[in-house]
GUTORVEX-206924 format. One record per residue: residue in three letters; x, y, z of N, C-alpha, C, O in turn. Coordinates in steps of 0.05 Angstrom, whole numbers, plus 5000, padded with zeros to 4 digits. Layout:
% GUTORVEX-206924
ALAXYZXYZXYZXYZ
...
END
This chain:
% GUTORVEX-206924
UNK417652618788416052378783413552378800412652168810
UNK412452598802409952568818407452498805406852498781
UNK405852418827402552328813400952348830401152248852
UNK398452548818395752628830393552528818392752678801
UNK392452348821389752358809386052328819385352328842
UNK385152318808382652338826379852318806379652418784
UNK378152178819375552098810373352108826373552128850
UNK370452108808367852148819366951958815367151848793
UNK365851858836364551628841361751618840360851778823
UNK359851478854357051408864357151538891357751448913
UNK356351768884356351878914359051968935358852058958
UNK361051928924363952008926365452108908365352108884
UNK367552238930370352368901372652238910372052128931
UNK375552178902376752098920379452128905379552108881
UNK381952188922384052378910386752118916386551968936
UNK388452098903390651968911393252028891393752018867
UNK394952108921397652238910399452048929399151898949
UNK401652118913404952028919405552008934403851858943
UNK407152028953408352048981410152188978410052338997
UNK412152248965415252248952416552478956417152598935
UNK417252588980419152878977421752868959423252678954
UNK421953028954424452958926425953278918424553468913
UNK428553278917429653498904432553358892434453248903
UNK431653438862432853318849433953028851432352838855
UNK437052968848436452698858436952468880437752228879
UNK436052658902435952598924432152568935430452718927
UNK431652358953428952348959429552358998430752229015
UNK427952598996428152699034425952499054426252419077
UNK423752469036421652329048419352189026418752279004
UNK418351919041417251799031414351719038412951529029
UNK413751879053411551939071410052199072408652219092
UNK410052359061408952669052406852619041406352479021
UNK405152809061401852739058401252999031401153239036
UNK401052929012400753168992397653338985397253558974
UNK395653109000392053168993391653259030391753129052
UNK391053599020390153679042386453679052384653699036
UNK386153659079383753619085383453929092384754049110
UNK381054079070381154349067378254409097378154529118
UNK376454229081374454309109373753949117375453769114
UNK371153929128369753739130368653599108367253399111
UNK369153729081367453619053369453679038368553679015
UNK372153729039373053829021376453689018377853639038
UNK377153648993380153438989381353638968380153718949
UNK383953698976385753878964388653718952390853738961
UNK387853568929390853458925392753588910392053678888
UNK394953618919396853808899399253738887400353558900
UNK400153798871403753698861404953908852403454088847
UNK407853958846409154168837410554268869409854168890
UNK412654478866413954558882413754418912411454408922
UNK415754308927414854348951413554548965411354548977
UNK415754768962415454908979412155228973411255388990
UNK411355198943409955348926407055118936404855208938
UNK407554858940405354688945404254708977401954738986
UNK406754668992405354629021404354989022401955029027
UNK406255219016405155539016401555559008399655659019
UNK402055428987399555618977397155358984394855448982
UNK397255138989396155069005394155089030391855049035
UNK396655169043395255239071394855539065394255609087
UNK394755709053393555949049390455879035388856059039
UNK389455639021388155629020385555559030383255619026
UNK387655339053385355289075385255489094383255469109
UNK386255609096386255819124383555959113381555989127
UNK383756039092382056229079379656089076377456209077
UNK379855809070376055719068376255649097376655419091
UNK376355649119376155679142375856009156374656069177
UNK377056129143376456419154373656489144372256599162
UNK372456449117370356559098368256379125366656539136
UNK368256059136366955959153365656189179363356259184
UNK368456239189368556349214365956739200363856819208
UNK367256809187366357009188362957149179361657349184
UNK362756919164359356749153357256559161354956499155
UNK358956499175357056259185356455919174355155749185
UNK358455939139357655739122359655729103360655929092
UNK360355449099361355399086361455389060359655269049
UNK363555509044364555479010362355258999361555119017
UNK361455208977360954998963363154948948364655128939
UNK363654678944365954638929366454808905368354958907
UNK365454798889365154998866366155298877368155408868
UNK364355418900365955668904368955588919370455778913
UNK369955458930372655358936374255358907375855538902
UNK373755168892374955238872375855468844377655488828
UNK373655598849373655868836375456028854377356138843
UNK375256068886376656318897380356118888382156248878
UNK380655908893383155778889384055828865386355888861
UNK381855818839383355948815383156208807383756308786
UNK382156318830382056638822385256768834386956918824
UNK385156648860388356698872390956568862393256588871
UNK389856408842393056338826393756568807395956678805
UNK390456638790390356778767392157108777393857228764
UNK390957168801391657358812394757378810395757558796
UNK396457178827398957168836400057198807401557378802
UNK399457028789401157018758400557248748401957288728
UNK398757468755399357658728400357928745400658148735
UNK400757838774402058088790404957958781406958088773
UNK404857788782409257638778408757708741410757808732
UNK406557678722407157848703408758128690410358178672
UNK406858308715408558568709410258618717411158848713
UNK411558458733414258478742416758368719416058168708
UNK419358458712421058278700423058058714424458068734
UNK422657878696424757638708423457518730424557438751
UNK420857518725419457348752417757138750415457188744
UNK418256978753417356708745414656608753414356678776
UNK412456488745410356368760410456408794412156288807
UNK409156508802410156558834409256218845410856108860
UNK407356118837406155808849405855608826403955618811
UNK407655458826407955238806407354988820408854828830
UNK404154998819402854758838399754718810398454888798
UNK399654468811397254348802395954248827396554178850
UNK393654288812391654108843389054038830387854118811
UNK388853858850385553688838383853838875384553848898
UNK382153898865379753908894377853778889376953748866
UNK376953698907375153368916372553558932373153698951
UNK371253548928368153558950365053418947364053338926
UNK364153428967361953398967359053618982359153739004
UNK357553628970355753788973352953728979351753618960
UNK351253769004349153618997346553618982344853438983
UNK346653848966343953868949346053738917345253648895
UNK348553768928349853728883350553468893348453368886
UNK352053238907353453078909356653118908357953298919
UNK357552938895360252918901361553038868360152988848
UNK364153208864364853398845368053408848369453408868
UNK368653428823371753448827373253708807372753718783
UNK374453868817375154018791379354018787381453958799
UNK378554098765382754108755383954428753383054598738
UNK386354458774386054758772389354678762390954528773
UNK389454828742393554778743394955038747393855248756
UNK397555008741398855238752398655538738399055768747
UNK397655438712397155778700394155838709393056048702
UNK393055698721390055878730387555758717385555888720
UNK387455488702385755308684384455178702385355018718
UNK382155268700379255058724376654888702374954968685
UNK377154688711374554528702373654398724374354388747
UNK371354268708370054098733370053818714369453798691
UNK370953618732372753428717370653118731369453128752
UNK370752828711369452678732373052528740373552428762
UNK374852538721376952428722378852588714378152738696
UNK382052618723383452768716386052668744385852548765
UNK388752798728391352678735393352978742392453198734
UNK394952978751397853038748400252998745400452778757
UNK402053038739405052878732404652738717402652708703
UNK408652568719409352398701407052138702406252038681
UNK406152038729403451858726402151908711401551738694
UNK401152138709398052198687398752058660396751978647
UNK401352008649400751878629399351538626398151418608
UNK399951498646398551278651395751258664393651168655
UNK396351408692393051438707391151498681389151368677
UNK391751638671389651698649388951488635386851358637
UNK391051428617389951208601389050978610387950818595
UNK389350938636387450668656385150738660383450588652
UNK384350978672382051138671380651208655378451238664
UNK380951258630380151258600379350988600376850958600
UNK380550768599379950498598377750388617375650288608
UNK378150398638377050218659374550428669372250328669
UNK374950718678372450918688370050938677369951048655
UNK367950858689365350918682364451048702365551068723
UNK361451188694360151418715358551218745356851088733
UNK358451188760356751098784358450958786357450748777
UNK361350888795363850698809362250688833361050868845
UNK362450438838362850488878365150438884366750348867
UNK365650478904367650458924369450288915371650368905
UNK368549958919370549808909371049858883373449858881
UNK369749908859370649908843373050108835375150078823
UNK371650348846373650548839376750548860378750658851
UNK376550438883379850318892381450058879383849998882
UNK379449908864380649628845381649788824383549698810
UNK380849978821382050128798384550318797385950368777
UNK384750438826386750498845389250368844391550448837
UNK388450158855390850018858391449908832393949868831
UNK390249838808391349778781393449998770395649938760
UNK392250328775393750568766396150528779397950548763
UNK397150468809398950498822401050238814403450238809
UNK399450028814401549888800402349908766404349828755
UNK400050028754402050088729404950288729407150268717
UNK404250448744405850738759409050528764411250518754
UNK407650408781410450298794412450138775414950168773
UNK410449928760412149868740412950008713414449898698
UNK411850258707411850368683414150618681415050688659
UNK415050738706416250918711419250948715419650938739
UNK421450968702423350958705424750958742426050788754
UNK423751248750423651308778421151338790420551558801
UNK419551118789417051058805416951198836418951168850
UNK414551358848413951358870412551128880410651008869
UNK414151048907413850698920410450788928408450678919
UNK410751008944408250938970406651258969407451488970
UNK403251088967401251308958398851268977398151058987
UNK397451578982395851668994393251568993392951608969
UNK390451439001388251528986386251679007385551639030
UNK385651848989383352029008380952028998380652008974
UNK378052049024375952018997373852229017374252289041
UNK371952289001369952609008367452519004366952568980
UNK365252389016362952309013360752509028361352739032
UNK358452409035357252529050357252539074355852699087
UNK359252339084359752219115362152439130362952449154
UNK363152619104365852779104368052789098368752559101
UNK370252919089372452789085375052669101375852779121
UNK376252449091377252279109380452139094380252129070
UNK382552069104383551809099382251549091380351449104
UNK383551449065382151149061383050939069382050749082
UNK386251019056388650769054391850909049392551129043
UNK392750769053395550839042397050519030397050289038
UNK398050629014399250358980402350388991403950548980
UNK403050249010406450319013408550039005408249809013
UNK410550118989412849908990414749868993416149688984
UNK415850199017417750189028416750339057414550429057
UNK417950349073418050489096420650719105423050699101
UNK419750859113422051189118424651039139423850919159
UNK426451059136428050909145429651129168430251349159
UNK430451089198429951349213433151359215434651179221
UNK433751669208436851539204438651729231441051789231
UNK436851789250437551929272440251779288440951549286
UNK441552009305444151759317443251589335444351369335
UNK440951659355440051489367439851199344441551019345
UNK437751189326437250949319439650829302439250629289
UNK441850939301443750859289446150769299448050659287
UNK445750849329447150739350447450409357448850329376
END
C-alpha cells in the first residue's frame, strides 16, 4: 500500500511519500524516511522493495557524490536521472541473461531537482528502466488517487501553499480511500534555497516496544 508522489511548482519540486515499513501483513515501522536527500538540489523518492529500495538508493547517492568529488561539479538533475536509469537498465538486462532471475531492483522512484539556469524538474524512472520528465506523477496503490486529484486540482506555477493544500487533500483521500491506508507521510521540497524537509502528515506515532519501556 505504498505512495510516492511529486510535483512542480513555481520555482519548486516537491516529493511526498509514506512512512510505512511493511512485510506482508505485518507493519515494522511507521516512520521510514523513503525520499532521499541525493545532493544539495536533489530529492530521491522511492517505493518497491525494502531492501532493493534503501540498496540501490544509496548506491545512487554515493555515486552523484563521488562524480562531485572527482569533477568538481555537480550532476544536473537531468544527468542524475539518466545515470539512475541507465543503472537500472543495466542491472535488468544483466539479470536478463541469466535464468530464473528476477528484476534485480524492483523500486520506482520520482527525482526532484533544481537547477539554476533550468529551475525546478521532476522526472519518473520505474522499475523496468522508463524515464520521463514529468510536471506530476505517482507511485503505488495511492497513485490511483494522487493522480486523479492532481489531474483535477494541478495547474503549472502552484506556489507553495497551493501545491501543499493540495498535499494534504491527496493524503486525506489516501487515508480514507484505501482499504490499508498508510497513516503518516513525508514532505520534501528542492527549490533554489536547496533541498530540505517540509513537513511530516502523521496519525499515529511508533509505539517503543523495548523491555525497558514496557517495564
Amino acid at each position: 500500500m505504498e505512495c510516492v508522489f511529486g510535483l512542480v511548482g513555481d520555482g519548486f519540486a516537491l516529493v511526498v511519500a509514506d512512512t510505512s515499513a511493511v512485510h506482508s501483513i505485518l507493519v515494522h515501522k511507521s516512520n521510514e524516511d523513503k525520499i532521499m536527500i541525493l545532493d544539495s538540489h536533489k530529492l530521491l523518492g522511492a517505493s518497491g522493495e525494502s531492501g532493493d529500495r534503501v540498496q540501490f538508493t544509496e548506491y545512487i547517492q554515493k555515486n552523484v557524490h563521488l562524480y562531485k568529488f572527482r569533477n568538481g561539479i555537480s550532476l544536473s538533475t537531468a544527468a542524475a536521472a539518466n545515470f539512475t536509469r541507465g543503472e537500472l537498465a543495466t542491472a535488468l538486462r544483466k539479470a536478463q541473461r541469466q535464468v530464473f532471475v528476477a528484476n534485480p531492483y524492483s523500486v520506482n522512484l520520482l527525482l526532484a531537482g533544481y537547477d539554476k539556469d533550468i529551475g525546478p524538474s521532476l522526472y519518473y524512472i520505474d522499475y523496468i528502466a522508463t524515464l520521463h520528465k514529468i510536471d506530476k506523477g505517482a507511485f503505488g496503490y495511492g497513485s490511483y488517487f494522487s493522480l486523479s486529484m492532481m489531474d483535477r486540482h494541478y495547474h503549472s506555477g502552484m506556489s507553495v501553499e497551493e501545491a501543499i493544500n493540495l498535499v494534504d487533500k491527496i493524503i486525506m483521500e489516501i487515508r480514507s480511500r484505501l482499504v490499508v491506508a498508510p497513516p503518516n507521510f513525508v514532505i520534501k521540497i528542492v527549490d533554489k534555497d536547496g533541498a530540505r524537509e517540509y513537513a511530516w502528515r502523521e496519525s499515529i506515532k511508533d509505539v517503543d516496544a523495548s523491555p525497558a519501556a514496557m517495564a
